[in-house]
C-alpha positions in Angstrom: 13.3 13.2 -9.2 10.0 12.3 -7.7 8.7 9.6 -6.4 5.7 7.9 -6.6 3.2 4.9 -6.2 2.0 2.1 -8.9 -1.0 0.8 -8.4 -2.6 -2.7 -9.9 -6.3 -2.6 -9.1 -6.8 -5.8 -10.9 -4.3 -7.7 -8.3 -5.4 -5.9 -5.0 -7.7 -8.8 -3.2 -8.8 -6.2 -0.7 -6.7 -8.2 2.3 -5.2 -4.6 4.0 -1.5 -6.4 4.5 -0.6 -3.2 3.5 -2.2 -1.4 5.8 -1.0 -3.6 8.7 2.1 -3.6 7.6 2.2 0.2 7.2 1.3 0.5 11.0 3.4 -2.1 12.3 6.5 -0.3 10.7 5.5 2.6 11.3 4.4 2.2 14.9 0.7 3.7 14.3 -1.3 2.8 17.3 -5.1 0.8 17.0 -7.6 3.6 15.9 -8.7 6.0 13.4 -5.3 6.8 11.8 -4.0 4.8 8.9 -1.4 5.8 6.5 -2.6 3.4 4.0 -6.2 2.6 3.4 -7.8 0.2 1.1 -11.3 1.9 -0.3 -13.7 -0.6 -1.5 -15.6 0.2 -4.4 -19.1 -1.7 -5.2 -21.2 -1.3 -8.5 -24.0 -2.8 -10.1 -26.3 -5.1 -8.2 -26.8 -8.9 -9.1 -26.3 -10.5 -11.6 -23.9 -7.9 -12.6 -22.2 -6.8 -9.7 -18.2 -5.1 -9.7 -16.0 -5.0 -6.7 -13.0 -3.2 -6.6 -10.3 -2.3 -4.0 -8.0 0.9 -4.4 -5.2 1.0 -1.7 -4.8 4.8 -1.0 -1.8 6.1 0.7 -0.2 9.6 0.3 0.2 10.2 -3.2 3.0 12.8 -2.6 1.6 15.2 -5.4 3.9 17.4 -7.5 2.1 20.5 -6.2 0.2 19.5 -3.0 -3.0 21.7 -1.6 -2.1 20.3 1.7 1.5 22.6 1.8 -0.2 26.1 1.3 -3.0 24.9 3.8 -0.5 24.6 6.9 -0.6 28.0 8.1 2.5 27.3 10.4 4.7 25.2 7.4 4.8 22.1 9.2 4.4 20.3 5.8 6.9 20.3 3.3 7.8 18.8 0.0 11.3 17.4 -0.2 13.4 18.7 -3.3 15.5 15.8 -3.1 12.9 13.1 -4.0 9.5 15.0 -3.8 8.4 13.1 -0.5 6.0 15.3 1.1 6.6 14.9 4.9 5.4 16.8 8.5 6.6 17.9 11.2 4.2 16.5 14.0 5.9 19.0 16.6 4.9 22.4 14.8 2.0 21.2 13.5 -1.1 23.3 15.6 -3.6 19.7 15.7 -7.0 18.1 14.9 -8.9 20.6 17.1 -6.7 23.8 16.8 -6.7 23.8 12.6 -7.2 20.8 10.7 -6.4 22.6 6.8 -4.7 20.2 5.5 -7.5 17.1 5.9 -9.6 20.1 4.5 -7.4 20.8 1.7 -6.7 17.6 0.5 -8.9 15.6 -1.9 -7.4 12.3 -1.0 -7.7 11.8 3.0 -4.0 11.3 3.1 -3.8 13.6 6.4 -4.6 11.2 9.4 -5.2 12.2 12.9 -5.0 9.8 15.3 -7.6 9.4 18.5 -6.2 11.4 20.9 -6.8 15.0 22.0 -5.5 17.6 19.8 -3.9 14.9 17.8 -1.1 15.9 15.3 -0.9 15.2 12.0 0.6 12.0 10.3 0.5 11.0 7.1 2.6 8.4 4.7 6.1 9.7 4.1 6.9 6.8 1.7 8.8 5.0 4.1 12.0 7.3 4.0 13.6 5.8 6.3 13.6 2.4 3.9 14.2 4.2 0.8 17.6 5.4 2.8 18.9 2.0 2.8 17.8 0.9 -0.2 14.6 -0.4 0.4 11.3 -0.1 -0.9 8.1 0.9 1.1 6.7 -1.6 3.5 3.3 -1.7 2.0 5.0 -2.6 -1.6 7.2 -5.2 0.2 4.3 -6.8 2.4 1.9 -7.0 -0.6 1.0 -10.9 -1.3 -0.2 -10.0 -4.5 2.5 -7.5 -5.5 -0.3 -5.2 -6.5 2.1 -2.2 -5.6 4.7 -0.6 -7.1 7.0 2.2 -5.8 10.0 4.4 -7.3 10.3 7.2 -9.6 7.6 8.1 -11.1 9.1 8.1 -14.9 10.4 4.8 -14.1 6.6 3.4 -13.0 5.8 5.2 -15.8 8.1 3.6 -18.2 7.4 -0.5 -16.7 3.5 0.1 -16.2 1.9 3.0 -18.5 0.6 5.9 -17.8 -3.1 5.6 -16.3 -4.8 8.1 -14.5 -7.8 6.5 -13.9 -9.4 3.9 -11.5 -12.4 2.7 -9.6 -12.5 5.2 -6.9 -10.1 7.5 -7.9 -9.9 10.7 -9.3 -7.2 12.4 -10.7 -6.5 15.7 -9.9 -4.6 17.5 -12.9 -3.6 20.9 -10.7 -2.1 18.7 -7.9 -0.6 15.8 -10.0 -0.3 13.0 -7.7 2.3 11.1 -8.0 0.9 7.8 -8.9 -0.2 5.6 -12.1 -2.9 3.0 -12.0 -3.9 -0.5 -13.6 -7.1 -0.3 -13.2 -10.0 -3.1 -12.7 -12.1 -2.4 -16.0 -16.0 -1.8 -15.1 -17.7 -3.6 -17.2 -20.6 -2.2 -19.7 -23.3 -3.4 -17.7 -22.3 -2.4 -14.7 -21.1 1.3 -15.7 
């Protein structure tokens, strides 16, 4: 099994609950790491403008660049439920390597302010999904933009979509995610 994200462009208002509520939970100090981001994605100019927001966390991909990149292992991929987690102890830090932000096409790999900072990223709220629970970014979500579970089941309620303002899929890495996207319209694209 393997789980993934749903993601409902047209809902997302842009108001980073998510992201608060990611950090709260997860006890991610004020600064530069954040294990959920909102992007914000502007087209077109007046009278035609398009605004769209794309919360980005982890995708957890089926075959992650960011695994092969740790040259000490301290990233794995679960068997169990495909949650790619770290091990912040082993990892070597920002300044010593820094692969895996390299490797990884997303930004999922967050490093926080301090020296040599370790890497943390979203582990899909494991700890939740132990007791039941969904993440805390699907749960804190006023619009109920997203979606988590496994992936043939978000498949199976909300379509297959690969595509969305912002994002790009990558078919060698296959992240673990489908998309309602906000439709660009014809004057704007």
């Amino acid at each position: 099994m393997q789980l993934g994200f749903y993601v409902n462009q047209t809902r997302c208002t842009g108001c980073y609950t998510c992201v608060v509520a990611c950090k709260d939970w997860h006890d991610v100090p004020a600064g530069p790491a954040s294990w959920m981001r909102v992007k914000t994605i502007e087209k077109g100019k007046y009278p035609n403008p398009f605004l769209a927001y794309l919360p980005s966390p982890c995708y957890h991909c089926a075959d992650p660049d960011c695994v092969p990149a740790c040259p000490v292992n301290a990233i794995t991929k679960r068997e169990e439920d495909g949650i790619v987690i770290v091990d912040r102890e082993t990892c070597l830090g920002k300044d010593e390597c820094g692969l895996c932000l390299e490797a990884c096409p997303y930004d999922a790999p967050q490093f926080g302010a301090e020296e040599n900072a370790k890497m943390q990223k979203c582990n899909l709220c494991i700890d939740r999904w132990a007791e039941g629970k969904k993440p805390t970014c699907v749960m804190a979500c006023p619009t109920r933009a997203l979606d988590a579970g496994p992936v043939d089941e978000m498949i199976k309620t909300y379509g297959e979509c690969h595509e969305a303002a912002g994002f790009t899929y990558d078919e060698s890495m296959t992240p673990s995610v489908t998309h309602k996207p906000k439709p660009v319209p014809q004057e704007v694209a």
